[in-house]
N, C-alpha and C positions, 0 to 999 in steps of 0.2 A: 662510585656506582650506588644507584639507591634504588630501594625495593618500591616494587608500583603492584596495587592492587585492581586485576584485571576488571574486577565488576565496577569499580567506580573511574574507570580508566576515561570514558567516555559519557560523561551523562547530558550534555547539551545536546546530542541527537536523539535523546528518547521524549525532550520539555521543550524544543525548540519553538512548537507550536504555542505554547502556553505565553510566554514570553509576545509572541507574534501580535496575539488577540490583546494583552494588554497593554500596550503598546499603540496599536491602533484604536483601544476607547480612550487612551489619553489623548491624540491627536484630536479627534473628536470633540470632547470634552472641553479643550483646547480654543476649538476653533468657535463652539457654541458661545463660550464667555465671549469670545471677543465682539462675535456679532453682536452679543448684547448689549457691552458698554458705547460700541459704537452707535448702537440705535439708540439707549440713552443717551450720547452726547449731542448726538445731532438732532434729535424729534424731540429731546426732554425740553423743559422748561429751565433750567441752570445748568445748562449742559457744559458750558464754557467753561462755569465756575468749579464744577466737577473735575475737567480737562488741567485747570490750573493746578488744582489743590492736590491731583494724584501727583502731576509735575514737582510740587513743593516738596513729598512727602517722601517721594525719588531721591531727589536730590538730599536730603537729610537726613535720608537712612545711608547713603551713600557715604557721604561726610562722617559719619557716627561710625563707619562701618570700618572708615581710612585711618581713623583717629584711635582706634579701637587697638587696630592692626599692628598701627607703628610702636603704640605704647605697651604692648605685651611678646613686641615680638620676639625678644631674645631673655624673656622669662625664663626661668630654670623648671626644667618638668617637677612636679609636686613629688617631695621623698616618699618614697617609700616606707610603710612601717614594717615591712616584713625583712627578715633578717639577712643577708647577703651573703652567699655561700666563700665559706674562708675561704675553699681551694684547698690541693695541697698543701700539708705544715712539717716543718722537719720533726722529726722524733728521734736525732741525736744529738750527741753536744757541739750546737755550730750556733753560731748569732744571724739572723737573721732580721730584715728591716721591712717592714709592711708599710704600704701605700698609703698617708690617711685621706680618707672622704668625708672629715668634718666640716658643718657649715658655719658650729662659732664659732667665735673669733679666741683670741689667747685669752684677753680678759673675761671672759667668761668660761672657762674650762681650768684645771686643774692639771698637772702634771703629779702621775704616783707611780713608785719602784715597788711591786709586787711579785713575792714569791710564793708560790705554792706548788702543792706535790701532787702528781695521779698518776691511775694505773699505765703500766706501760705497754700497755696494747691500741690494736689502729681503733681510731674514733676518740678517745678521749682526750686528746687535745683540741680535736676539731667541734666539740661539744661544749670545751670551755672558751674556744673564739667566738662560737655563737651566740654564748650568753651573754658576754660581752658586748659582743655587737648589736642583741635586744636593747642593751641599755646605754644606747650610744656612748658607747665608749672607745677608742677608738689605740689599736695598737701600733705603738713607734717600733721600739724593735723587742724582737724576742730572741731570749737565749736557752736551752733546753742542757739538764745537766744531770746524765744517765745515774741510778745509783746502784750498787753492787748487789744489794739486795732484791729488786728489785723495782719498778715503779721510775718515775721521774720529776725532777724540782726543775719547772719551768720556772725562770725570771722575765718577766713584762718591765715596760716601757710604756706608761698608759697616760692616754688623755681622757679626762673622763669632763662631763658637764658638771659645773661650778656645784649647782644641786646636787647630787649626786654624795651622800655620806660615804666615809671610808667603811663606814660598818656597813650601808646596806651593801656597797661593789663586793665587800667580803663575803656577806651572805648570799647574796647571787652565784658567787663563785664555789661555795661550797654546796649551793644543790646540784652545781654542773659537775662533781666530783671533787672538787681539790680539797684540800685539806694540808695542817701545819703553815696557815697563811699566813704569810707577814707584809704586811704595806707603810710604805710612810711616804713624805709629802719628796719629791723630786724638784729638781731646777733641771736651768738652760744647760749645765755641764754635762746632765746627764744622758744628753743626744748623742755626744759623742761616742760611734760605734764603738766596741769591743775591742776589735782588731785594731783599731787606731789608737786606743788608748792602749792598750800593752804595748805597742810598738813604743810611742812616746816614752814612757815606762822605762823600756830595753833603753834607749837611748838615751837618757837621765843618767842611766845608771852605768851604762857604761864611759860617760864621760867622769862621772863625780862615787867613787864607793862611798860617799856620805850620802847618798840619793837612796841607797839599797831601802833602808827601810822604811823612808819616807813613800818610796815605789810600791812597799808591800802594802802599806796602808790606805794608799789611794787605789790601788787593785782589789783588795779587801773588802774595801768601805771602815764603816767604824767601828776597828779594833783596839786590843791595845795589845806592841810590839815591843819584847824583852830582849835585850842582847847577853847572854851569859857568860863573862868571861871563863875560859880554860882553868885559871888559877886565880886565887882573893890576892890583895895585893899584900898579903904577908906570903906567897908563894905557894900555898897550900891551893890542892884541887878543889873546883868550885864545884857543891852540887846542883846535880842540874843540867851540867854541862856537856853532859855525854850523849846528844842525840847521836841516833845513829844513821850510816850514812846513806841510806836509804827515805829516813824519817819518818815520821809517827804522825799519820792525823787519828785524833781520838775525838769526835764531834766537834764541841764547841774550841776545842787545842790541837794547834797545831806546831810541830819542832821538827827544825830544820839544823842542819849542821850549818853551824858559820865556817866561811871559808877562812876566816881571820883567825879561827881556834875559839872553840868553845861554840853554843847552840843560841840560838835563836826561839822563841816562841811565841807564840802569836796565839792569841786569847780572842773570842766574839761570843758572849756568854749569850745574847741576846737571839742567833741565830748563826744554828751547825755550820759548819766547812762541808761542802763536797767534794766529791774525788778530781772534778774537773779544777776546782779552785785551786786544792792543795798543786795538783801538777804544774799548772802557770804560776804557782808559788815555787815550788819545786823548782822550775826554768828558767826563772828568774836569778833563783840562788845561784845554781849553775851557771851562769852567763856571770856572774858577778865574780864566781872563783876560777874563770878560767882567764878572766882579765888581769887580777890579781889587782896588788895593790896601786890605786891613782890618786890624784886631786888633779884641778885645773892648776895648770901652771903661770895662769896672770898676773900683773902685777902691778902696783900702782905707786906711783914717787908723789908724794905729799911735801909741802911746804910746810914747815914752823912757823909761827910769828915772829921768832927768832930768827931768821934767816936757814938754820940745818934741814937737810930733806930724809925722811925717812920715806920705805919701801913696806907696803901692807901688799901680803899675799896669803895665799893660805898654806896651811902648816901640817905637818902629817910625822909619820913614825919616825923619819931622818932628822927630823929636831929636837928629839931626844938628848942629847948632849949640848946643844947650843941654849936648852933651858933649863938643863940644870945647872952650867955656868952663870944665867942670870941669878938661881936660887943663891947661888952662892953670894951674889952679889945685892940679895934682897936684906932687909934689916928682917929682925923676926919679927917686928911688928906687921912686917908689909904682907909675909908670909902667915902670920896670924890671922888677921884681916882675910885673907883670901881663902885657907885654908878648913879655919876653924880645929882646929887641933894641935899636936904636937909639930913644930915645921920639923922636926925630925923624917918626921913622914910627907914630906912634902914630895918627895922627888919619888914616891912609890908610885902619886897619882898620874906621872907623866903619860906612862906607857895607856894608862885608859882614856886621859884626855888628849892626850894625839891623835888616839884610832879614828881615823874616819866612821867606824863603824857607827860609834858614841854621839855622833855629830861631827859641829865643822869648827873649824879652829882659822884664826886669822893670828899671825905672825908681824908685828914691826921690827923692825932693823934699818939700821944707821949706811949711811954709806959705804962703811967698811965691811957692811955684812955684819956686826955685833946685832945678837936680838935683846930685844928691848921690852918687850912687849906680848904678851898674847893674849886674844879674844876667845875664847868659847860660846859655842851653839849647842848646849847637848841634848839630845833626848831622850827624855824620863817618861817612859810611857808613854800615856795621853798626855803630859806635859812636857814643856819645853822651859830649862833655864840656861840664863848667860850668867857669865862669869870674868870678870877684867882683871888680868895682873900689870902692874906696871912697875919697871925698877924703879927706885928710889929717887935716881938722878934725872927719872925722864917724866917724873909725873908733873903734874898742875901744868900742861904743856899745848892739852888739848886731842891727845894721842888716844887716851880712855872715852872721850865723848865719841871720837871719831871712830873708831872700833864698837863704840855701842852701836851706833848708827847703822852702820854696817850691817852687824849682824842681827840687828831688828829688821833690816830689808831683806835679810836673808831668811830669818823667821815668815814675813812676810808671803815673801814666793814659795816657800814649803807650803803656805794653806794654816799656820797656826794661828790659833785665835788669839792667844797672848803667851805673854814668857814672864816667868819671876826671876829676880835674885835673891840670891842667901847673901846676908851681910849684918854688919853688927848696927844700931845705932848710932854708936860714935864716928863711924865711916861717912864724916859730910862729903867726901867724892863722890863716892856711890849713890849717894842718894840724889846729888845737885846733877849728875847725869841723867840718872833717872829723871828726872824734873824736867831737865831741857830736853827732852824727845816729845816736849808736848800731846802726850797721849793720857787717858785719864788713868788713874795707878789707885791700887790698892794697898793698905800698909797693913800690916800682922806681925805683933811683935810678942814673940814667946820665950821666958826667960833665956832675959838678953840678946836673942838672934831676932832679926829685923827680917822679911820676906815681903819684897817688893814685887807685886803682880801691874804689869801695862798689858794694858789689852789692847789688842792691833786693829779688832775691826769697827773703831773708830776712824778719825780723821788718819792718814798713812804719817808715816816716819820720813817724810821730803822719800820716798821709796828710791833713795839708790841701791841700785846694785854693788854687790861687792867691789867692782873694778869697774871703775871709769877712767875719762880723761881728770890728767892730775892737775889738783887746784891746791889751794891754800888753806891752811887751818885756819881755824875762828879762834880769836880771844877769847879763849873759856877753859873754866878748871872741869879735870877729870877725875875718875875716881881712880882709885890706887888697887885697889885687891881685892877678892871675895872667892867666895861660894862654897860647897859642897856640905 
């Protein structure tokens, strides 16, 4: 039902006559032209030629008129410069994905990941969509992330015009309120909605416990992620280790209980945690200790040149005894080599490079089940090293290339940029593996230790995954031992 105002309810019955009379001097008016061009066509002296040339002038406004029609007709109405009402916007912590109405193209626009903070009353998100939208700039998705104090740190998904400086989109944003702004340059990955990517996430992690904290770092962005063991490996408690089990975000720090024993910490000096981050950090953990301990169980039968087949799978806490048997059967140089220290202490390192927590570990073994072999993937941080041990009897076989391999495709799919080893100079294994993964490498050599960096995102590593269908080794020597 809609409101009708009675005084203007009717007003062609009070002007009908007005209308009537003008009307009828147009008919008139009308009729007078025509008498006349007709009395100059027919009495005038170039009457004909008159006759023709209105005919000509017809006909080619006409044509002008068809021509005109068809080439403009499915034009796009002229944009607008005024600014387009958001509509409602959420103001709690939900992700939400906006329609865009950009008319350039990718190559000429900019993808940026902006956060910023404002008041938390109605209007002031809907104040900094419209300033946005003065400056064509155009929002993918938005995530709003309540804070205790109070106020809120909205995260954008923005397409802005190529033109368009990070510095001026920032100062526009801060006369619309926000404030504490952070922006940097975005790609294609970062389309992927929220919800999609922590699900992914979940499901990483709940296949592989070496995924936990490569999961926390791509949920994060770029931090950098400490695992704290329980105890050092002379037995003694590790400080550090005692988050509690609730956990502590302190700004730019956040700790979490490892479900594996001992804490977790997560560091983003560059910009704070919120309460909403820390919780899908938080759910994560939990979803990770209520699985308990896993790896993939796949495996792979490799061929020797020699004719023997060995079994590459990955390796976790229960092979604890099957490699300190191999230790036992290492020379101390081979244990040297790998370890860098007393081999005394060789068999304390086991229990931290099995954890999945540390990274990922690849296991060979013989037919018989004897292990031979293992690969290390660990993660140090913002860094990633590998690490080859090989027994004595099974090395220059080919089994060390094939484990580097490996585990550089497995560096790979994690998203690392590159991986070093620790190794000595004299270690020509180490090194001549390194060399045949054909990627361009760094060398650093500090009294006596050797630290070889390959950097991945160069040409790939032939990118196999861990486990494929099984083929045959290559004629090539392997390296024997290293790291830590």
């Amino acid at each position: 039902m809609t409101d009708r105002n009675p005084a203007s309810a009717h007003p062609s019955h009070r002007h009908h006559w007005r209308r009537d009379v003008v009307e009828l001097a147009a008919m008139f008016c009308a009729v007078a032209v025509a008498d006349a061009i007709a009395n100059l066509v027919v009495h005038g002296p170039r009457g004909p030629i008159l006759l023709v040339a209105s005919a000509v002038t017809l006909l080619v406004t006409a044509a002008f008129h068809t021509w005109w029609a068809r080439r403009h007709s499915h034009a796009p109405p002229p944009r607008s410069t005024a600014p387009t009402d958001p509509g409602p916007l959420p103001s709690t912590g939900s992700d939400t994905s906006t329609s865009a109405t950009a008319t350039a193209t990718a190559s000429s626009t900019t993808l940026w990941r902006m956060r910023t903070t404002v008041r938390d009353e109605p209007g002031s998100l809907a104040a900094l969509c419209t300033t946005l939208a003065r400056n064509s700039v155009d929002i993918l998705t938005l995530q709003t992330h309540p804070l205790p104090e109070g106020g809120t740190v909205d995260e954008f998904l923005l397409r802005a015009p190529q033109e368009l400086p990070s510095a001026d989109l920032t100062r526009a944003v801060s006369r619309a309120g926000g404030h504490s702004t952070w922006i940097e340059r975005a790609d294609a990955h970062d389309l992927v909605d929220t919800p999609t990517r922590v699900l992914g996430l979940a499901t990483r992690t709940a296949l592989d416990a070496a995924e936990m904290p490569l999961a926390l770092r791509q949920l994060l962005g770029r931090c950098t992620i400490h695992s704290i063991p329980a105890t050092t490996l002379s037995g003694r408690p590790n400080a550090g280790a005692d988050a509690p089990v609730e956990g502590v975000l302190e700004a730019t720090v956040m700790r979490l209980r490892d479900p594996s024993g001992g804490a977790i910490t997560v560091e983003r000096p560059y910009l704070p945690f919120t309460p909403t981050e820390f919780a899908r950090a938080r759910a994560l953990v939990e979803l990770d200790a209520r699985l308990g301990p896993r790896v993939p169980r796949s495996q792979d039968v490799l061929t020797l040149p020699e004719g023997n087949e060995i079994t590459v799978r990955r390796a976790d806490g229960s092979d604890q005894a099957a490699a300190r048997a191999m230790h036992d059967r290492c020379s101390e140089r081979t244990l040297s080599l790998r370890y860098h220290g007393p081999v005394n202490d060789a068999d304390r390192y086991l229990g931290h490079l099995l954890s999945p927590r540390f990274g990922r570990t690849l296991a060979a073994t013989t037919a018989s089940g004897k292990l031979v072999a293992l690969g290390h993937l660990l993660w140090d941080g913002d860094e990633t090293e590998v690490a080859l041990l090989i027994e004595d009897d099974w090395q220059r076989r080919g089994i060390g290339s094939e484990l580097l391999r490996r585990l550089l495709a497995m560096a790979v799919e994690a998203g690392c940029d590159s991986v070093y080893a620790v190794t000595q100079a004299s270690n020509t294994g180490m090194v001549a593996a390194m060399r045949g993964l054909g990627l361009p490498l760094d060398y650093q050599i500090e009294e006596g230790t050797l630290v070889i960096t390959a950097r991945l995102d160069a040409t790939p590593v032939g990118s196999r995954l861990p486990y494929e269908l099984p083929r045959e080794l290559p004629h090539e020597q392997s390296a024997p031992r290293h790291r830590h």
